[in-house]
Structure formats: C-alpha cells, structure tokens
C-alpha positions as CSV (number, residue, x, y, z in Angstrom):
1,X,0.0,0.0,0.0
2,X,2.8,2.5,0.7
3,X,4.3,2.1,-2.9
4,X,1.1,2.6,-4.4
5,X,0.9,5.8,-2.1
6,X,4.1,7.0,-3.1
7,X,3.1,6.1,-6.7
8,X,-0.2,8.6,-6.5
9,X,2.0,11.6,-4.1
10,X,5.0,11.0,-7.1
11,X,3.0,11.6,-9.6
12,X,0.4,14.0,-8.1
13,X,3.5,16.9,-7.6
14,X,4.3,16.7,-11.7
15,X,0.3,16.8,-12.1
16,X,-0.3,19.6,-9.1
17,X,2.7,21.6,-10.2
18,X,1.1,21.7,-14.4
19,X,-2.4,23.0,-12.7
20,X,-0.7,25.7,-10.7
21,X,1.5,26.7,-13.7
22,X,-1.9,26.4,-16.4
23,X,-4.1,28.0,-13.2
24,X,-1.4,31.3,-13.3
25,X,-0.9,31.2,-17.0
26,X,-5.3,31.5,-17.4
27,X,-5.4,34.3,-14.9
28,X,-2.6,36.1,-16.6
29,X,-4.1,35.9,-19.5
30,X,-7.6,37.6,-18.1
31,X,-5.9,41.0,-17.9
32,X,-4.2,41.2,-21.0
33,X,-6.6,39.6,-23.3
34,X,-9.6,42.0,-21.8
35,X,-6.7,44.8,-23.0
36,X,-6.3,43.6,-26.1
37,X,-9.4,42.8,-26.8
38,X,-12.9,45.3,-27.0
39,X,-15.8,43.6,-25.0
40,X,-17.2,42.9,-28.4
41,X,-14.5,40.9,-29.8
42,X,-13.5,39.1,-26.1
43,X,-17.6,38.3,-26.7
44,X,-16.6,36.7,-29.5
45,X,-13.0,34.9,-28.2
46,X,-15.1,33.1,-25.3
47,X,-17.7,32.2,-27.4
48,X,-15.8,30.1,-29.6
49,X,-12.7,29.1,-27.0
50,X,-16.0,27.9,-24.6
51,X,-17.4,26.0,-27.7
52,X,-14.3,23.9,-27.8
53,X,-13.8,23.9,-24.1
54,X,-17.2,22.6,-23.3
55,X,-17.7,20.2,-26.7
56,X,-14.2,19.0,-26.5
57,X,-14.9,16.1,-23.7
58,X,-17.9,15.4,-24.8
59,X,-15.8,13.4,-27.6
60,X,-12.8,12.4,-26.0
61,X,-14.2,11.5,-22.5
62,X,-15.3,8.5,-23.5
63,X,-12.2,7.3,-24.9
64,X,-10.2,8.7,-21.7
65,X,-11.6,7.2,-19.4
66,X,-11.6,3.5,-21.5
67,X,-8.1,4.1,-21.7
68,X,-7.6,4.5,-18.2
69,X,-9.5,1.5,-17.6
70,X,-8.3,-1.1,-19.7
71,X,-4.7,-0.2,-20.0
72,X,-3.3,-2.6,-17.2
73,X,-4.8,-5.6,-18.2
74,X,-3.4,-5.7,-21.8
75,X,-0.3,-4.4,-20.2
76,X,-0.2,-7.7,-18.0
77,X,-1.1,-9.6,-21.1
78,X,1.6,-8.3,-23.4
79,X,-0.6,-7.0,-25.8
80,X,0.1,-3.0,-26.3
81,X,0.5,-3.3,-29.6
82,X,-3.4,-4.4,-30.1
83,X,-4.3,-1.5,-27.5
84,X,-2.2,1.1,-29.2
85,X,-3.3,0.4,-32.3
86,X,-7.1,0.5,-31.7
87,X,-6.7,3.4,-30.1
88,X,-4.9,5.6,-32.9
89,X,-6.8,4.1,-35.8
90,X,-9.7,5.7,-34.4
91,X,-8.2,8.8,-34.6
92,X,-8.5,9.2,-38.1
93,X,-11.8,9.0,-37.7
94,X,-11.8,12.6,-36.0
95,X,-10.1,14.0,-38.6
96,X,-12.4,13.0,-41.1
97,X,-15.4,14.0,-39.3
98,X,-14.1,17.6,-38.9
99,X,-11.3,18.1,-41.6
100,X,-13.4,16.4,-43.9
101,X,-17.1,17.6,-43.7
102,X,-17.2,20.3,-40.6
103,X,-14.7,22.4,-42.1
104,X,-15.8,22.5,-46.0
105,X,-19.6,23.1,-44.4
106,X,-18.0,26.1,-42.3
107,X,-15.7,27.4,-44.7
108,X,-18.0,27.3,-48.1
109,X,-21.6,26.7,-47.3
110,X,-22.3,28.5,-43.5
111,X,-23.4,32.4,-43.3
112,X,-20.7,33.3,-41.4
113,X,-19.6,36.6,-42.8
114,X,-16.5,38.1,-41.2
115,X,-15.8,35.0,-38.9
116,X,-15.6,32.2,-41.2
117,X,-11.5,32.1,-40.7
118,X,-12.0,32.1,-36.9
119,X,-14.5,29.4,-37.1
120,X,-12.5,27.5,-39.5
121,X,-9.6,27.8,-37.0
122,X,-12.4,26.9,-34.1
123,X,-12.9,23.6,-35.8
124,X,-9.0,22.5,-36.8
125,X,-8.1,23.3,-33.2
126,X,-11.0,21.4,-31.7
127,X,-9.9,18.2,-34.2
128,X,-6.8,18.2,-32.6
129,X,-7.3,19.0,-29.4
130,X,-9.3,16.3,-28.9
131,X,-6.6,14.2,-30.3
132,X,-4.4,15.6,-27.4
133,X,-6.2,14.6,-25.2
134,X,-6.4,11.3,-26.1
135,X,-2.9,11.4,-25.8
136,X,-2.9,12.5,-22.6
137,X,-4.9,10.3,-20.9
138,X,-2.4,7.3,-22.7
139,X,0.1,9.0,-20.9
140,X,-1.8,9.3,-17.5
141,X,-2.7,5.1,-18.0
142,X,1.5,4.6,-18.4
143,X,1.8,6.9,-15.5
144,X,4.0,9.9,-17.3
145,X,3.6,12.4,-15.1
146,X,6.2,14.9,-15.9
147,X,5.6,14.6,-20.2
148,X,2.1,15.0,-19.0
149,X,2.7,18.1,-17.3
150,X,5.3,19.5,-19.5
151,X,2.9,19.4,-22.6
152,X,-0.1,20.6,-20.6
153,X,1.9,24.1,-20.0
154,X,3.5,24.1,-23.3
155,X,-0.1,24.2,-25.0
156,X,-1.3,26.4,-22.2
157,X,1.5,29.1,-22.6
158,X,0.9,28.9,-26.2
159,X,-2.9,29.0,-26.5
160,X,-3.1,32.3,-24.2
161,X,0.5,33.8,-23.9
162,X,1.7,33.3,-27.7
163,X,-2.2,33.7,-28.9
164,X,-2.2,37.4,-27.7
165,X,1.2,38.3,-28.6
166,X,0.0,37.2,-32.5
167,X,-2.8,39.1,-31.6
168,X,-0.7,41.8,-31.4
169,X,2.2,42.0,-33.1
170,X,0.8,40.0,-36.5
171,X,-2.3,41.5,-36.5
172,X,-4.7,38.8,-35.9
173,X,-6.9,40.1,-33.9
174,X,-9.4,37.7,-31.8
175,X,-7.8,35.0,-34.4
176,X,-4.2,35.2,-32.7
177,X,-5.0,33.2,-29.2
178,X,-6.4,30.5,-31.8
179,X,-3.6,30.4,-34.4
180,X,-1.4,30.2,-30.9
181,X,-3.4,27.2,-29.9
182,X,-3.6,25.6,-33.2
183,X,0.6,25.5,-33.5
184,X,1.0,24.3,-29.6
185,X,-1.0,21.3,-31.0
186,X,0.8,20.5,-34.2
187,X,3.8,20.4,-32.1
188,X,2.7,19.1,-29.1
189,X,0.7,15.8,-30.5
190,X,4.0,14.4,-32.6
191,X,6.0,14.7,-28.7
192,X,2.7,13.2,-27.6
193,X,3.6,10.2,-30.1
194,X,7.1,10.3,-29.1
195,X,6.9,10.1,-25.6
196,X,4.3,6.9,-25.7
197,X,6.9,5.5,-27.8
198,X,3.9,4.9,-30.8
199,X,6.4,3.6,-33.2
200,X,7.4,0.8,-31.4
201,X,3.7,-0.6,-30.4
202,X,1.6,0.8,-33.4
203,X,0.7,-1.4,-36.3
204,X,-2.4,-0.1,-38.3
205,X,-3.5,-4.1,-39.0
206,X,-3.7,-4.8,-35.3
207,X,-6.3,-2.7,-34.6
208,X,-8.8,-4.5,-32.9
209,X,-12.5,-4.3,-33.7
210,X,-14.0,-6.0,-31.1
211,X,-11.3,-3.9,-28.5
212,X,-13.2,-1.2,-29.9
213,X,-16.8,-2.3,-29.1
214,X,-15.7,-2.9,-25.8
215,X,-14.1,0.6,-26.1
216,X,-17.3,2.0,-27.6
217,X,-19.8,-0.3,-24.9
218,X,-17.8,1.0,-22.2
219,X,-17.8,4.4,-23.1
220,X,-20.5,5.0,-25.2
221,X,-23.0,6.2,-21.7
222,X,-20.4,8.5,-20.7
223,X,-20.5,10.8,-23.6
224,X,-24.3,11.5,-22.1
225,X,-22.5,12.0,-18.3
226,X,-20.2,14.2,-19.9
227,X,-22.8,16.3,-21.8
228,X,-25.3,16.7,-18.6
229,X,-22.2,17.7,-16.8
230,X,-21.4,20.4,-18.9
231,X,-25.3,21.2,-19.0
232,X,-25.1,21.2,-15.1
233,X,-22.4,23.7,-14.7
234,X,-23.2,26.1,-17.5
235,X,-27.2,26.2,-18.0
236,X,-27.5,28.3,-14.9
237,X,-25.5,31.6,-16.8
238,X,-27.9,31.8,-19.9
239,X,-31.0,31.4,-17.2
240,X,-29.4,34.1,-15.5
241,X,-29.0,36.2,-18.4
242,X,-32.9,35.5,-19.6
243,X,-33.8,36.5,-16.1
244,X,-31.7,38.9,-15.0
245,X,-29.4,40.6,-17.4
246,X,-25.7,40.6,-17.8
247,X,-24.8,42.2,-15.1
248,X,-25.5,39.5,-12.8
249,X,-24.2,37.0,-14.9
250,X,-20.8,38.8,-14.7
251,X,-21.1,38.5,-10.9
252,X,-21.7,34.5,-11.0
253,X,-19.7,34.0,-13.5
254,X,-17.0,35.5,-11.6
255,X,-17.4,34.0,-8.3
256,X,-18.0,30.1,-10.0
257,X,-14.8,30.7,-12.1
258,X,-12.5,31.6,-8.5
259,X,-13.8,28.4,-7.0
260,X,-13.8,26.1,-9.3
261,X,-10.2,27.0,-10.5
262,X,-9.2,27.4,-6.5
263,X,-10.8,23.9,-6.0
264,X,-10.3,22.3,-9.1
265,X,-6.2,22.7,-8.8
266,X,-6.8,20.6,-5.4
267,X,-9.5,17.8,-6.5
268,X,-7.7,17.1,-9.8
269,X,-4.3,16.8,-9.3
270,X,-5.4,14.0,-6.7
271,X,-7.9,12.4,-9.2
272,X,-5.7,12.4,-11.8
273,X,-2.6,10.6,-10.5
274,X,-4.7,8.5,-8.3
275,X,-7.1,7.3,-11.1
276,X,-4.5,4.8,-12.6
277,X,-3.2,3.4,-9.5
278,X,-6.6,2.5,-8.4
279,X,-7.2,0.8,-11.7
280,X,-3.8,-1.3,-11.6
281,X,-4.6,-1.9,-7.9
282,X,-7.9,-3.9,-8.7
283,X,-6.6,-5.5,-11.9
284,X,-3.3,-7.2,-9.8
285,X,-4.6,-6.8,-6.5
286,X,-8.1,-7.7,-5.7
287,X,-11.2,-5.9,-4.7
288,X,-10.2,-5.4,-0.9
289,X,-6.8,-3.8,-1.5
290,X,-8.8,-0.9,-3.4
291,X,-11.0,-0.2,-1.0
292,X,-8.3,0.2,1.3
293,X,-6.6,2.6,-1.1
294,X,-10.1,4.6,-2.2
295,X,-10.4,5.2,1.8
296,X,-7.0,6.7,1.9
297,X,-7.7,8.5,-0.9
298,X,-10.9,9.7,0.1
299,X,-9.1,11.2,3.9
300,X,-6.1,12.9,1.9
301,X,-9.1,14.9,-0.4
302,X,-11.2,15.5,2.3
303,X,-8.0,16.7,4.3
304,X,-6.9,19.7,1.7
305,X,-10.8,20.5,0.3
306,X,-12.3,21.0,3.1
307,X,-9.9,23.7,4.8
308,X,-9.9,25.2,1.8
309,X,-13.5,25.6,0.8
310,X,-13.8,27.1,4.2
311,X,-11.0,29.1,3.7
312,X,-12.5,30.8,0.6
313,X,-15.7,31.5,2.6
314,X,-13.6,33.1,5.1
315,X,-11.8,35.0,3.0
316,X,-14.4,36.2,0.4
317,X,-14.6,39.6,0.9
318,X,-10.7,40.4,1.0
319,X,-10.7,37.6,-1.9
320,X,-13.1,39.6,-4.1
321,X,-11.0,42.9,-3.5
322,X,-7.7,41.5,-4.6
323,X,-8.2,39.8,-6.9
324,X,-10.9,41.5,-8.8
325,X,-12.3,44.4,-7.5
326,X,-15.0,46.2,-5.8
327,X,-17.0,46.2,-8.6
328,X,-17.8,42.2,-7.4
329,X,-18.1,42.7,-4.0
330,X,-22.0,42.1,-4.4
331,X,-21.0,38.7,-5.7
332,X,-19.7,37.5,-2.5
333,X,-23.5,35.9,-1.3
334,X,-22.7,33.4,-3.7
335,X,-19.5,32.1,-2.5
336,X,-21.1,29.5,-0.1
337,X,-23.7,27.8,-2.2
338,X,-20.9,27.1,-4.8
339,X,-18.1,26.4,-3.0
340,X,-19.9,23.7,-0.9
341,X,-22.0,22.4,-4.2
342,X,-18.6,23.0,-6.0
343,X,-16.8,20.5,-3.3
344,X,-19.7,17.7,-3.7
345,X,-18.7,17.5,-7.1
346,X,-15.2,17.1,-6.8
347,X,-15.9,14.7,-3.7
348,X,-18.2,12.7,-6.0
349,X,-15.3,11.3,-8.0
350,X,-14.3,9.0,-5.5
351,X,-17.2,7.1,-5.3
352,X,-17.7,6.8,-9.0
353,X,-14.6,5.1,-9.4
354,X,-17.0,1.9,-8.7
355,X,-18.7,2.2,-11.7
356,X,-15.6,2.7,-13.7
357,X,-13.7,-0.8,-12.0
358,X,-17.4,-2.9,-12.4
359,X,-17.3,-1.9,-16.2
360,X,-21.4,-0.2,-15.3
361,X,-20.5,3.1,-17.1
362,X,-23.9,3.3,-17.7
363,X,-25.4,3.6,-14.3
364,X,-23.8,6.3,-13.6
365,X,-26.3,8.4,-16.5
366,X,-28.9,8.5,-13.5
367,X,-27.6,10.5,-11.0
368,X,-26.3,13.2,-13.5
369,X,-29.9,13.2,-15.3
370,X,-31.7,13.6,-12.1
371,X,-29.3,16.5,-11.0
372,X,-29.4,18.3,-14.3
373,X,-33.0,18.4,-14.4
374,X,-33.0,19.7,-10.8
375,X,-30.9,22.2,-11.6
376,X,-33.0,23.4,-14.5
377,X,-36.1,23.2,-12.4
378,X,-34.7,25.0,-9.5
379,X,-33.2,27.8,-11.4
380,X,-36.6,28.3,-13.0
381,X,-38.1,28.9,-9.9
382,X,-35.3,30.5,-7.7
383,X,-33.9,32.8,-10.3
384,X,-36.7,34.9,-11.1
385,X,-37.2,35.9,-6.7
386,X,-33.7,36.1,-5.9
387,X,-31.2,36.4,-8.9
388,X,-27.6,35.0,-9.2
389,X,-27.8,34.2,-5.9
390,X,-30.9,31.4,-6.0
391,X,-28.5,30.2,-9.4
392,X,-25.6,29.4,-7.0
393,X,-28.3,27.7,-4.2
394,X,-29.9,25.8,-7.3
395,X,-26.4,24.5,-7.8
396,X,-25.8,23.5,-4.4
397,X,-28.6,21.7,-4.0
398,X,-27.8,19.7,-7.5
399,X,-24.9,19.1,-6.5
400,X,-25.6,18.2,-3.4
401,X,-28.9,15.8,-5.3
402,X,-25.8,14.4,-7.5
403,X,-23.7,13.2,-4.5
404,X,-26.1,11.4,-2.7
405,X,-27.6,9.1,-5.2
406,X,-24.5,8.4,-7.2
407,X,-22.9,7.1,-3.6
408,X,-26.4,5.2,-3.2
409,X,-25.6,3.7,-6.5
410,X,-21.8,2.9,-6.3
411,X,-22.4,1.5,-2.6
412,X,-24.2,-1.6,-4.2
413,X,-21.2,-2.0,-6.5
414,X,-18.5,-1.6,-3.8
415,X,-17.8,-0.7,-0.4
416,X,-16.4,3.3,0.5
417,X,-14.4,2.4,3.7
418,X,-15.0,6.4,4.7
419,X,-12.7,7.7,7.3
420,X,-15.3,9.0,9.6
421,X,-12.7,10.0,12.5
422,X,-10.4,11.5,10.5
423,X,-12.9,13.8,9.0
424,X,-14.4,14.6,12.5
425,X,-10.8,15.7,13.2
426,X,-10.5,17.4,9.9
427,X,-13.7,19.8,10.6
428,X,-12.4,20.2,14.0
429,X,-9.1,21.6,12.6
430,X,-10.6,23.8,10.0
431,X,-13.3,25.0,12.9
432,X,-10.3,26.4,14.6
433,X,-8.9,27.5,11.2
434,X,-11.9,29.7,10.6
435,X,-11.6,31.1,14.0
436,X,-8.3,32.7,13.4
437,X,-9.2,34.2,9.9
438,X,-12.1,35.5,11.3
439,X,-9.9,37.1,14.3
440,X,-7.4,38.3,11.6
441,X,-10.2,40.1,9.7
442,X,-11.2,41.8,12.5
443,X,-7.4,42.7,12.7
444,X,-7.9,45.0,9.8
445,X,-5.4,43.0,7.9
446,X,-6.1,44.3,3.7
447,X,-4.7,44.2,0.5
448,X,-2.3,41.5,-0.9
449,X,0.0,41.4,1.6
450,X,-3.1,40.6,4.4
451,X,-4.6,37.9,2.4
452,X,-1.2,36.7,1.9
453,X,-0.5,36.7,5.8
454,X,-4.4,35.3,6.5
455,X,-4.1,32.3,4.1
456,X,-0.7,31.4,5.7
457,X,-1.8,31.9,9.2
458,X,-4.8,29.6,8.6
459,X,-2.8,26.9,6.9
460,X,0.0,26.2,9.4
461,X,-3.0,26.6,12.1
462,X,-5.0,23.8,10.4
463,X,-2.0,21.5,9.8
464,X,-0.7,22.1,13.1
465,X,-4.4,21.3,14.7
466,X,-4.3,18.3,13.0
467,X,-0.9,17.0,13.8
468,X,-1.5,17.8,17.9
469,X,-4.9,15.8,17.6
470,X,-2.8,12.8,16.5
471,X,-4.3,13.1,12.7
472,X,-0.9,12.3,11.3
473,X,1.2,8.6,12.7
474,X,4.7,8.6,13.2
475,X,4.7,6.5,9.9
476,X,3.4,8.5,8.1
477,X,5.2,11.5,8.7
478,X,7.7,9.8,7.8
479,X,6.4,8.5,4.4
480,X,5.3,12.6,3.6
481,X,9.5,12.8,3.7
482,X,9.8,9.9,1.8
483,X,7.4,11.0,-1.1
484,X,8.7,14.3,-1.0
485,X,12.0,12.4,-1.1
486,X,11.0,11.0,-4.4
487,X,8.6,14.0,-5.9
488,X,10.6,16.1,-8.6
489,X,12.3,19.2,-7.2
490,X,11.2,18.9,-3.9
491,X,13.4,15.6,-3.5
492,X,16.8,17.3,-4.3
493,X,16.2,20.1,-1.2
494,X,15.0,17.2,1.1
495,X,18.6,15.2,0.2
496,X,20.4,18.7,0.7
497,X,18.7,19.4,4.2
498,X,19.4,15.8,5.4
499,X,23.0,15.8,3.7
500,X,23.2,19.3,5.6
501,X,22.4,17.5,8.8
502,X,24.4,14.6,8.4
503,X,27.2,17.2,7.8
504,X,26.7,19.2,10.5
505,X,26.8,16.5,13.2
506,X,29.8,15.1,11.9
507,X,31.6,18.6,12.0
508,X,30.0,18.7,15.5
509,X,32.1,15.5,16.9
C-alpha cells in the first residue's frame, strides 16, 4: 500500500505543479486579453474558445476514461501493440469527421460573414485537441507524469501567452490566441507520439475491432454523463442572463470561475494521478486492497478540500478585492452555495470510481440526469425571486442531489471504507482554522500582503491542529518525507537538508 501511495504523491507533484503553472498562465491571461481585446471581440474569443472547451470532452471522455481503464490488463497480457493500435486508428476518424465535412460546411456553405476564418480555426483546433487529449490520458494510464505536465503548460503558454502576442504583433486580432493554440497542438501531438513510444507498439493491421466495441460499450453512456455535466455547470449563466441581465451573470460567472479554479487545482491533481493506481490496484490486486486505497484517498481529499472551501468562505470579501475588484463585492452571497456544491462535485469522484472498476458506465447516467433536471427546475423557480444568488443555491442543491444518489448507487457495487474519525478531526481543525481568519479580519489585515498573511496563518493553524490531535502517525510523517523524497524538485532540497544535517553532526564530533 505504501508504494502505491508514493506512486499517487509522485505523480500527483508533476500533475499539481502543471495545474498551478496552467491555473497562473489563465489568470494572466484575463488582464491582458480583456486589453487587447474590445468587450465585443472578447464576446466573441469566449464564445468560440467555450465552444471547444465545453464540446471537447464530450468526444474524448469517453475514450479517456476506457483508456484508463483497460490499460493494465493488456499491459499484464503483453498485448500493447493491439491496445495502441485500436486506439490511434480511431483517430482518423476525428479528422475526417471535422477536416473532412465540418470544415468545407463552415468554410464554403455556412453564413458566417466576417468569422468564417476564426470558425474555421475553431474547428481545426477542436480536431486536434481532442486528439491531445487522447494522448494524454495514454500517458496518465502509463503513469508519465512529468511529459504530462510539460505538454499541458506548453499548450497552455501557447494557447493564451503566444495567442495574444500574434494578436498583437501580427495583427490577428481575436484569431491570434487560436492560431497560438492551433501551432502548440501540431507540435505538441507528434511529442505526444514520441513520448508513448507509438512507433514501437503501433501497427495499423492490429487494430482490434471488437477492442473497440468494448471501447465504444464502455464508453459510449459517458459521452451522455459528460454532456449533462457540462449542462449542469453552464445552464444556470444563460438562465441568469434571460432573467436577470448581464450584469448578474458577470457577478456569478466571476465567483463560480474563482472556486472552481481554487478547487479544481486541489481535487484534480489527486484524481488524476490517483485514477491509474486504483485501476492497476484492482486489476493485480483484488477488490479489498482498493478499498483500502479509495479510503486513503478519500481522507487525503477531504483533508486539503475542506480547509480550503472554508478558507475561501472566510476570506471572500478580501478575496473579491484582490483579486478582482470592488466592482464584485456584491457577488460574494454566492460564495457558499458554490463552494460547498462546488466541493460535492469534486468529492463525488471517489465514489464513482466503482462504476468505472465494475465496467457499469452506464449507471452512472442516472444520477447526473436527475441532477441536471434539478438544476434546470430550480433555477426556473429560484432565479426569477432572488437572482444569481438562487443560481448558486440551485447548484448546491444539485450538486448536493448528484452526490447522494451516485454514492447510493456505487455502494451496491463496492464498499467506500470512509474515514469518519479522520474527517471529525479534519472539521475540528478547519473549525479552529476559521476562528483565526475571522480574528485576523477583525485585525484590519487588507490588501495582498493581508490575504497573503491570513491564508498562511490559517494553513499552518490547520496542519498544526491536526498534527496535535494525532491526525498524522509517526509512519506516516515519515512516508510525507519519503514522497517528497522522491517527488521532482522537492526531492533534491530534502537530500540537501538531510546531507546538511548529516554534515553538521559530523563537523560537530
């Protein structure tokens, strides 16, 4: 169990480290794009960048996820040629579909007046980056943390940093962040290819057709989980901006963008290294060994996402001011409904990973329905009374909806061995975490350098809570050294420091 550990805290640094580094990169870019750019071109920039963003997964979920899934047992069975190859002959299969009929449609038959090129662009980038992300979930299943992460950045830096300086300085307008994200790809995927070593396991006659029914039966449900997700989390905006107007929708749209980014660094740098352990785990070691490692996965989640939904509660108000302005200081209502739905969400994951292991991808279609149509029925009737803020209590109470009946569901497929004690403790330690930001606020403390000082006093108060309740075993404090040991750059300064030590009790006999 420990080397699986250190497996998931090895490769969770590479993956946390990319979503910081993408994280800063994305919020960089929201002051100099909104420069660049007139409100009615950036209108136009997130209307087709959310296109892609939000019709992307729909098409390469699926696939993912498959990957992720059967990887290890053709691994064990010597047979990566066969996977390999029924993976990237589907590719193809992409291309044609948009190269070959969305982009002729779009370029020659479509109305699209002065945006044809930028839809054009739109659909080449969208064609690959669903490629990429194939790709990337390959190299999640083989456990490539640090390609993963270097790519992820690359396109990242390229897509928003080297998009608005083409903007710029060629002259492309609202065109430059896509031309920017179109070359990261076309250099990106061939490293992609590289890096999973494709030329030594692809051969375009093993392709299997019957890997890819099972492929396809697997996966096929999930393309409908991923589409009500994406249904779940953005319907509630254009309901808003029916009901309400724009200006409210700038105020949610604000405050579910700062959590979900704050959040989503946490939950998915977890979910993502942990995700292919869990899967090898049950393939080579049985059913009761992964429910021992989904109940340590489940207390190390619970230990940094609750602290810090708490902490962003806390700390709306000097949040809002820093890091936007007091132009969305009427926003902060909303920061508790969707920080706590927000953090269901994430949570969720955990439990789901039942459905995945059972191969019952289509169960999990149920819960997402019934919370979608929640959603939709509770913003209908909470928007109209109460504005952006009954939006962000109709999405707690989805979410919230969501939680509880997938876990009713995956319970009958497997046991979640929840670490009630430790969360007990957990609470207790961000209880008395709140208590000192809430004494600091009344401090006066302001500006960067308070929030600075505030998040830092409540995060060695929490750790420190929880290490004097006897949260953490002499063990394992010594298996956080021995991870950080191993994680990239963090390893070399723990050898200096213990070299250091070593050296200075020699020099002091």
């Amino acid at each position: 169990m420990k080397e699986r550990l250190i497996e998931i805290g090895r490769d969770s640094a590479w993956y946390l480290a990319s979503n910081i580094a993408v994280a800063v990169i994305g919020f960089i870019a929201i002051p100099i794009l909104t420069r660049i750019f007139p409100p009615s071109q950036y209108g136009i920039f997130s209307l087709v960048n959310t296109a892609i963003a939000l019709g992307a997964p729909v098409l390469y979920a699926w696939m993912s996820l498959s990957i992720i899934r059967f990887y290890p047992e053709h691994e064990d069975r010597e047979e990566l040629d066969v996977f390999y190859s029924t993976i990237m002959n589907l590719m193809p299969l992409y291309l044609v579909f948009f190269l070959g009929i969305l982009l002729p449609v779009a370029a020659f038959v479509l109305p699209l007046g002065r945006y044809r090129l930028l839809v054009c662009l739109g659909i080449v980038v969208l064609a690959l980056w669903v490629i990429f992300n194939i790709g990337l979930a390959l190299m999640r299943a083989r456990q490539q943390a640090w390609e993963f992460a270097a790519l992820t950045v690359f396109v990242a830096f390229c897509r928003y940093i080297a998009g608005a300086g083409i903007a710029v300085w060629a002259s492309q307008g609202v065109k430059g962040p896509f031309w920017g994200w179109l070359g990261a790809l076309v250099i990106a995927i061939p490293l992609e290819l590289i890096a999973l070593r494709a030329r030594k396991y692809y051969r375009i006659r093993k392709g299997s057709w019957a890997l890819q029914r099972v492929f396809f039966s697997f996966g096929f449900a999930l393309v409908f989980v991923t589409f009500l997700s994406e249904v779940l989390s953005a319907a509630d905006r254009y309901m808003v901006q029916a009901f309400k107007g724009s200006y409210q929708v700038g105020l949610y749209s604000m405050v579910y963008t700062l959590v979900t980014n704050s959040l989503g660094v946490i939950s998915s740098f977890i979910a993502v290294a942990s995700a292919p352990v869990i899967t090898k785990v049950y393939e080579r070691e049985g059913e009761e060994r992964t429910v021992a490692l989904i109940g340590k996965i489940t207390r190390y989640t619970l230990m940094l996402l609750v602290p810090a939904v708490i902490g962003i509660v806390v700390l709306r108000d000097p949040i809002t001011r820093v890091v936007t302005s007091t132009r969305y200081v009427p926003a902060e209502p909303a920061y508790l409904p969707i920080a706590a739905g927000i953090a269901f969400f994430y949570v969720s994951w955990i439990p789901a990973n039942a459905f995945l292991l059972k191969k019952k991808t289509r169960q999990p279609v149920i819960p997402i329905t019934i919370a979608a149509v929640a959603n939709i029925v509770l913003n209908l009737l909470l928007i109209p009374p109460y504005g952006f803020t009954g939006a962000a209590w109709a999405t707690f109470i989805s979410y919230l909806l969501y939680m509880a009946i997938l876990i009713a569901m995956a319970l009958r497929l497997m046991p979640w061995r929840f670490p009630w004690w430790s969360t007990l403790r957990i609470f207790a330690a961000t209880a008395v975490m709140a208590a000192v930001l809430y004494g600091l606020l009344e401090a006066g403390l302001h500006g960067l350098g308070g929030l600075t000082a505030m998040l830092a006093a409540g995060t060695i108060t929490y750790f420190l809570v929880l290490l004097l309740t006897g949260e953490y075993s002499r063990s394992e404090m010594a298996y956080v050294l021995d991870v950080a040991q191993r994680a990239p750059v963090i390893g070399g300064a723990v050898e200096r420091l213990r070299a250091g030590r070593k050296g200075g009790g020699a020099d002091g006999r």
